[in-house]
RODO-2510 file (C-alpha; in nm, 4 decimals, decimal comma):
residues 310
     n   res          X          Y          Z
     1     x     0,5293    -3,5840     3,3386
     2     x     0,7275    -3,5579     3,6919
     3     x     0,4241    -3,2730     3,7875
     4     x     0,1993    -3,5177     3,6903
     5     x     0,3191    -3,8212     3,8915
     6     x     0,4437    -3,5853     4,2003
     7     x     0,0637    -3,4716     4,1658
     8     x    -0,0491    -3,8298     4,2112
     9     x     0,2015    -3,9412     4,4943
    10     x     0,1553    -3,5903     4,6456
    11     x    -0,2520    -3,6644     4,6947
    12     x    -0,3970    -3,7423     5,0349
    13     x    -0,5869    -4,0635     4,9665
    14     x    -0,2334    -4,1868     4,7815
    15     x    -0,0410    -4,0909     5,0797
    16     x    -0,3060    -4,3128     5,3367
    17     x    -0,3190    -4,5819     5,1324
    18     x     0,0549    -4,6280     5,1202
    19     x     0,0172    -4,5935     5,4755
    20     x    -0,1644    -4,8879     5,5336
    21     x     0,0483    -5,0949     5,2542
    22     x     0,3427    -4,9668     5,4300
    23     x     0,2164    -5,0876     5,7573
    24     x     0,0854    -5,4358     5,6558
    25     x     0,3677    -5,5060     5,4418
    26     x     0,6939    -5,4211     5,6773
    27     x     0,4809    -5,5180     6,0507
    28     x     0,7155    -5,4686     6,3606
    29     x     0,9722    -5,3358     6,0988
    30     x     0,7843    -4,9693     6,1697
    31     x     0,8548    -4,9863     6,5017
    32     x     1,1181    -4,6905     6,5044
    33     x     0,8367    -4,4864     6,3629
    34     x     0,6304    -4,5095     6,6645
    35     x     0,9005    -4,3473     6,8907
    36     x     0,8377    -4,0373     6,6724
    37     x     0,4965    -4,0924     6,6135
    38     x     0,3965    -3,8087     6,9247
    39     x     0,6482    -3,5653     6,7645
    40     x     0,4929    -3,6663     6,4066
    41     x     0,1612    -3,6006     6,5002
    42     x     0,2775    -3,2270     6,6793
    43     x     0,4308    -3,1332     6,3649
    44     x     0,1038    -3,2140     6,2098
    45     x    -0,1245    -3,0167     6,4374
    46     x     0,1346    -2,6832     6,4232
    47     x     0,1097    -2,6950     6,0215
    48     x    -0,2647    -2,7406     6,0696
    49     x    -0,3681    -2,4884     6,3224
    50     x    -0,1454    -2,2616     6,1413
    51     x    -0,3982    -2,2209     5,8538
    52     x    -0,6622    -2,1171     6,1625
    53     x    -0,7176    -1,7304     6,2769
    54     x    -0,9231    -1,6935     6,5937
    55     x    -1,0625    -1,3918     6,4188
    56     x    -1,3139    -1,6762     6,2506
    57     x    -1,4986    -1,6930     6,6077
    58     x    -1,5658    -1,2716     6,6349
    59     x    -1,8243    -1,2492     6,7308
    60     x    -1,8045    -1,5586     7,0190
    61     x    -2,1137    -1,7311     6,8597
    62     x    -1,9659    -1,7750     6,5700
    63     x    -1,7819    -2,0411     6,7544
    64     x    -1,9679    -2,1459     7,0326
    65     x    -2,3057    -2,2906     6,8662
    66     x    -2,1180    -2,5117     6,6055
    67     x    -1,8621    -2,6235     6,9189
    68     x    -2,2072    -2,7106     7,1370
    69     x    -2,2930    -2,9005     6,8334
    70     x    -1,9477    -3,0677     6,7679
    71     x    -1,9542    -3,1959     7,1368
    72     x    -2,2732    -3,3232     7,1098
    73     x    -2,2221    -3,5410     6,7946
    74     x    -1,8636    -3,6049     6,7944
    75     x    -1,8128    -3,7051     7,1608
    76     x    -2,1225    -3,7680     7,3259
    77     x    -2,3771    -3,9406     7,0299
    78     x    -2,0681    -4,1374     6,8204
    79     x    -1,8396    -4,2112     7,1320
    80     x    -2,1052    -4,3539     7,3520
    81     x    -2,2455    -4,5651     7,0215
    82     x    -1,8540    -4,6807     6,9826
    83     x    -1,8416    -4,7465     7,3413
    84     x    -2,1694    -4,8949     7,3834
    85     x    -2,1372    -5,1705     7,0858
    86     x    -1,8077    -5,2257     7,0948
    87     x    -1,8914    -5,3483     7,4720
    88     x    -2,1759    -5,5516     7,3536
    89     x    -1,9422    -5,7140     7,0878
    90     x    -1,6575    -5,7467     7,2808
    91     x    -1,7594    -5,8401     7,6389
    92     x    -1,5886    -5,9809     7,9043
    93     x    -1,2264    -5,9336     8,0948
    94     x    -1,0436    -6,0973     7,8169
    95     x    -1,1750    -5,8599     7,5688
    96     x    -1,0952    -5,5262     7,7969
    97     x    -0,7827    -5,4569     7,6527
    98     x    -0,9100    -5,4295     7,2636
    99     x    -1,2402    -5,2700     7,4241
   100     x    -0,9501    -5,0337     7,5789
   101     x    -0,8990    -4,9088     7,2951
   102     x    -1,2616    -4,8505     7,1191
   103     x    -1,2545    -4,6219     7,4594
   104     x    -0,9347    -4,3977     7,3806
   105     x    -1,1297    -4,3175     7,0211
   106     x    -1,3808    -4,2492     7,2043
   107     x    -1,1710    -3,9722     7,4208
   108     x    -1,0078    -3,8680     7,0945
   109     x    -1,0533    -3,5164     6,9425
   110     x    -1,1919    -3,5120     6,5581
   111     x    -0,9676    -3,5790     6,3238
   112     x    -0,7768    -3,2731     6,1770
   113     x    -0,9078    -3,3924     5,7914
   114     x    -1,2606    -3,3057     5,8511
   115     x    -1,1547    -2,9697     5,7076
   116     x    -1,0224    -3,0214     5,3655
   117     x    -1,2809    -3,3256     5,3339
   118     x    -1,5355    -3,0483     5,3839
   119     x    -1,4038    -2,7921     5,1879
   120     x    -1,3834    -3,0671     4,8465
   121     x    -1,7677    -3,1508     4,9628
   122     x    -1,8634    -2,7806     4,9647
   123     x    -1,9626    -2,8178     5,3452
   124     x    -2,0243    -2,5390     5,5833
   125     x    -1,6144    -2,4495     5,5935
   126     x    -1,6993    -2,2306     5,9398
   127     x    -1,8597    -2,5197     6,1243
   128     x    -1,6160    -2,7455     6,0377
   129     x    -1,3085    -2,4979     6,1558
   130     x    -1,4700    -2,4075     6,4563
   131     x    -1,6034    -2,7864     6,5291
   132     x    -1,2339    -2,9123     6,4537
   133     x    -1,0325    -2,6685     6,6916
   134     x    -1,3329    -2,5775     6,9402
   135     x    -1,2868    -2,9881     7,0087
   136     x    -0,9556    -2,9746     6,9970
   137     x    -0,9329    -2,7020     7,3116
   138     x    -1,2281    -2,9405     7,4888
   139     x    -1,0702    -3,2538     7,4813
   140     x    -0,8313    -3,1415     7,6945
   141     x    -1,0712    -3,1584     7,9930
   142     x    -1,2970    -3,4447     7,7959
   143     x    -1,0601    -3,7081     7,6843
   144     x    -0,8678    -3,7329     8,0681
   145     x    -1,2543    -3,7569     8,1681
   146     x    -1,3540    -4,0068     7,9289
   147     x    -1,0639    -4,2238     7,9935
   148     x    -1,1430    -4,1522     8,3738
   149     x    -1,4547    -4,3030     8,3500
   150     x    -1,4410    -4,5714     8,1581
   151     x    -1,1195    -4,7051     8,2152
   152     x    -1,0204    -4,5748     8,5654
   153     x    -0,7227    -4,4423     8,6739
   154     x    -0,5287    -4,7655     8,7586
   155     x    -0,4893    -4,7930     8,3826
   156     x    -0,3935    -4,4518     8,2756
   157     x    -0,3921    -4,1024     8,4813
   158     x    -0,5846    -3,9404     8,3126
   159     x    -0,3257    -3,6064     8,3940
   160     x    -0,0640    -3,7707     8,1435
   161     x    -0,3724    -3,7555     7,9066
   162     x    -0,3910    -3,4162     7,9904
   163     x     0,0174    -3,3403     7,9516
   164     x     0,0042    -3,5758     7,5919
   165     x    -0,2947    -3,2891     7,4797
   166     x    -0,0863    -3,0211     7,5637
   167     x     0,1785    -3,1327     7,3615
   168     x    -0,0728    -3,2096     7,0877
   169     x    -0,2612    -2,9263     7,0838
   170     x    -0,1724    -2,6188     7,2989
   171     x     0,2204    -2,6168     7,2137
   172     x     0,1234    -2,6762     6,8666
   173     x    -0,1568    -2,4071     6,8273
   174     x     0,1197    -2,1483     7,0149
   175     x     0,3936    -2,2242     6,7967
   176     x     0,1386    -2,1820     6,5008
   177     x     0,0871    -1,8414     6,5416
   178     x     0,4365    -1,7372     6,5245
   179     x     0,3846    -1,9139     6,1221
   180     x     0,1050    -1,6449     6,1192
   181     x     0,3553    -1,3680     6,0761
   182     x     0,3049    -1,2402     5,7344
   183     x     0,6269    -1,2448     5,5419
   184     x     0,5907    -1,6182     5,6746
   185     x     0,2234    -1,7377     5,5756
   186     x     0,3307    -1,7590     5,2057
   187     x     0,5432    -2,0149     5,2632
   188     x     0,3547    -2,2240     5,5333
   189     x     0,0336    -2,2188     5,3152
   190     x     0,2118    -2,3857     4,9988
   191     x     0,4339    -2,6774     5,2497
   192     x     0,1430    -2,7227     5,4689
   193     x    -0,0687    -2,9915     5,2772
   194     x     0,2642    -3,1707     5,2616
   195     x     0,3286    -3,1588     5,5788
   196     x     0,0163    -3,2548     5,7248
   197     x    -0,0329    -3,5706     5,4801
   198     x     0,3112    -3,6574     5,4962
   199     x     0,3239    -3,6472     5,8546
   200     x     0,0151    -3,8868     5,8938
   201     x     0,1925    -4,1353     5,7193
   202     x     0,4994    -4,1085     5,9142
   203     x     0,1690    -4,1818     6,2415
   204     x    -0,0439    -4,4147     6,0700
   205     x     0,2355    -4,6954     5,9595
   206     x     0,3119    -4,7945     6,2810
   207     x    -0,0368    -4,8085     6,3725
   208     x    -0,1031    -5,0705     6,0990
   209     x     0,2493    -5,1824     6,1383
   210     x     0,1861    -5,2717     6,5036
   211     x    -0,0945    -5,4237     6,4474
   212     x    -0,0679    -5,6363     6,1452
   213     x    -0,0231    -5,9807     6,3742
   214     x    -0,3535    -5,9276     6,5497
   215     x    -0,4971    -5,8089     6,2455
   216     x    -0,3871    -6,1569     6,0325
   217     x    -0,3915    -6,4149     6,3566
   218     x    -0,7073    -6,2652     6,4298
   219     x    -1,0013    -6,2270     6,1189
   220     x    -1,2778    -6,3027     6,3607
   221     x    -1,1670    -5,9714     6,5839
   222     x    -1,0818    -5,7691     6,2383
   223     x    -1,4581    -5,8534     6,1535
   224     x    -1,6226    -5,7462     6,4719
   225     x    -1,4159    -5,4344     6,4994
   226     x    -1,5285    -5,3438     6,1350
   227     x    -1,8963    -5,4228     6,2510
   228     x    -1,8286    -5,1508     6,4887
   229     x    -1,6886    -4,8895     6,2417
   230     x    -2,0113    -4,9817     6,0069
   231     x    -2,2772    -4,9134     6,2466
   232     x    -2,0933    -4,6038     6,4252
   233     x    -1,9806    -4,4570     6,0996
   234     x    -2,1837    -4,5397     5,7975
   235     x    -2,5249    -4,6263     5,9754
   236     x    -2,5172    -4,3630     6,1701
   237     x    -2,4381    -4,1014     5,9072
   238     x    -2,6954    -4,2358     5,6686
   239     x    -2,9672    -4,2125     5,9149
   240     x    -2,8321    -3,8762     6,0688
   241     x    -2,8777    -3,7275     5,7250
   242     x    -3,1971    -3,8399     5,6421
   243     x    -3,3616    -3,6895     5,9555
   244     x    -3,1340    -3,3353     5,8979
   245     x    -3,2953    -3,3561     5,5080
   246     x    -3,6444    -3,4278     5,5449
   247     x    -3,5975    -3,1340     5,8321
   248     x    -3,4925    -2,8789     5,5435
   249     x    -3,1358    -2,8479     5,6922
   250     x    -2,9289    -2,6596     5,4997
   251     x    -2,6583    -2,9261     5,2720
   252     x    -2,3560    -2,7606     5,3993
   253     x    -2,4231    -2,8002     5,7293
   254     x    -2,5438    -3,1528     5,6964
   255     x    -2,2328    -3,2506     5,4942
   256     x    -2,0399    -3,0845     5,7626
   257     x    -2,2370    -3,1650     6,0843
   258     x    -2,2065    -3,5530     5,9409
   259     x    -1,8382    -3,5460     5,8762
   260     x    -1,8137    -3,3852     6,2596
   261     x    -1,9441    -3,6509     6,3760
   262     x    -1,8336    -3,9618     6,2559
   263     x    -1,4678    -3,8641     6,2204
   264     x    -1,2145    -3,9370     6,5162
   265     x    -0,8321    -3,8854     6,5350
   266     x    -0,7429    -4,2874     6,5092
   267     x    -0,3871    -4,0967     6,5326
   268     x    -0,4435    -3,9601     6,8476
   269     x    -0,5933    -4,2585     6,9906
   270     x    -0,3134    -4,4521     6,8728
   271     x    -0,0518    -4,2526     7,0091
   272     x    -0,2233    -4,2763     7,3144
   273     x    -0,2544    -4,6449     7,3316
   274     x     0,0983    -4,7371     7,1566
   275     x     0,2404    -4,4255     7,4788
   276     x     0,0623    -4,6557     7,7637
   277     x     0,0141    -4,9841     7,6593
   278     x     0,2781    -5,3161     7,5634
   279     x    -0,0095    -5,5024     7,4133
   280     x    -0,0360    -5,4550     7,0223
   281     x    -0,4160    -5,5496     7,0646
   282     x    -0,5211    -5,1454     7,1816
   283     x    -0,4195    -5,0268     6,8601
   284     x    -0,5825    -5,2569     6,6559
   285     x    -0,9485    -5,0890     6,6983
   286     x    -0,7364    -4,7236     6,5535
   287     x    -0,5693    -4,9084     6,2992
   288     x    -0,8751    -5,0279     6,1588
   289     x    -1,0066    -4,6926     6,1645
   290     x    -0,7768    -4,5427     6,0056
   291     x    -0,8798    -4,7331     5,7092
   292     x    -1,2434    -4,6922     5,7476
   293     x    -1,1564    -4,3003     5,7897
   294     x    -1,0394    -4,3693     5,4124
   295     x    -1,3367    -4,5611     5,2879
   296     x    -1,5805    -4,3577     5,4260
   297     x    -1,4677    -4,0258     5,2588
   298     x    -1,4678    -4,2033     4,9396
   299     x    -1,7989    -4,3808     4,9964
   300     x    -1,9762    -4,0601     5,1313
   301     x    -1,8219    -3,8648     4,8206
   302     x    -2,0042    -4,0595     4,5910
   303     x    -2,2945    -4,0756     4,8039
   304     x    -2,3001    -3,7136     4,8610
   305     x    -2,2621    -3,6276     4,5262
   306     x    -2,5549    -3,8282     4,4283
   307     x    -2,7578    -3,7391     4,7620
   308     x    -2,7160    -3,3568     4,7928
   309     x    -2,5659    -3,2944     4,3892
   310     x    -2,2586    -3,1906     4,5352
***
């Protein structure tokens, strides 16, 4: 009985939803969280990378065609549709602060769960490792661009971008391979899933949390942004596939490829915006992701499933 229910509060969609309950539910109360969030979110990425061998991208090709292909879908097709509607929805000066943040997802690496969702989907496991941490290494010299761009550097220099990614990703991924050692990989493989979902909660609260007065005062906004997760996310991914299956591509890849591209860090890019911005209203368009992450692995399960026989 206790396996049973620690196997139920243990599982990954359990531990996001609570997330989101949490958030709505206690509001400003998960403010403390946020001051940890950065650290949270580390922790995270060292448990995470420490499952990943650069011995995966011998010979360099192995890495460098699914990275090309990660760029190109992740960052430049899905963060210039975000961009680009969320603009169109949201126009104006007195929207640029929300639109602020449809930018920082935009600059954000893929999220970190495209590679167990691809692994229960039976997706191409190497593209999605190499896509994941190929993008992770890029958006160090992406995201300050992206946010240099688009938002100019009188709102955020883009260097303390830079200095959040290195604390995100290249401390992380050096402090990972000490866990490599191993009389120590045992051990790190059996916390690690805990660690990793348990640590997203301890990120995704306060994004919710933060957000839940814009979210309630404002259903009109909640809408739009949603219209914006729809199109980018499950629009996008429905059409993507058809054109990849009527072109004979392998289902792996298109499982994987499709995941790759329509899933963004909303943890990163809520750090980001809770790290540089007072107003509540940045995080709103992460917060809301963060629940459409959610629905969309459980949508494109099914779909999948019934699509590809997976």
């Amino acid at each position: 009985m206790i396996e049973k229910v620690s196997k139920i509060v243990n599982h990954r969609d359990f531990v996001l939803s609570l997330a989101i309950v949490s958030g709505l539910i206690f509001g400003k109360g998960t403010e403390f969280l946020s001051d940890i969030s950065l650290y949270a979110l580390a922790i995270v990425m060292i448990a995470a990378t420490s499952g990943f061998t650069f011995k995966s991208w011998i010979p360099l090709k192995n890495a460098l065609i699914p990275i090309g292909i990660s760029v190109l879908l992740n960052y430049i097709l899905f963060g210039l549709i975000v961009i680009g509607i969320s603009k169109l929805i949201f126009p104006g000066e007195e929207n640029f602060l929300l639109w602020a943040g449809f930018v920082l997802i935009a600059a954000a690496p893929p999220g970190p769960s495209i590679i167990p969702f691809s692994t229960m989907l039976k997706g191409d496991i190497n593209f999605s490792v190499s896509g994941v941490f190929g993008l992770h290494i890029v958006a160090m010299f992406l995201a300050p661009a992206i946010v240099l761009i688009f938002l100019g550097q009188s709102i955020i220099d883009p260097m303390e971008i830079f200095m959040i990614l290195v604390k995100l990703i290249v401390i992380p991924l050096i402090i990972s391979r000490f866990l490599r050692h191993p009389k120590i990989v045992p051990a790190t493989d059996k916390i690690r899933p805990y660690v990793v979902k348990w640590g997203f909660f301890i990120v995704i609260t306060p994004i919710v949390g933060m957000s839940r007065n814009v979210i309630f005062s404002n259903p009109d906004i909640l809408l739009y942004t949603s219209l914006v997760f729809i199109i980018a996310m499950f629009v996008l991914a429905f059409i993507y596939g058809k054109i990849l299956k009527a072109n004979k591509v392998k289902t792996s890849r298109i499982i994987s490829s499709t995941l790759m591209m329509v899933i963004k860090s909303s943890a990163f890019s809520a750090v980001v915006a809770m790290t540089f911005f007072e107003d509540e209203v940045v995080a709103m368009p992460s917060a809301v992701l963060s629940v459409f992450v959610t629905l969309f692995i459980i949508l494109y399960s099914m779909y999948a499933r019934k699509e590809y026989g997976v």
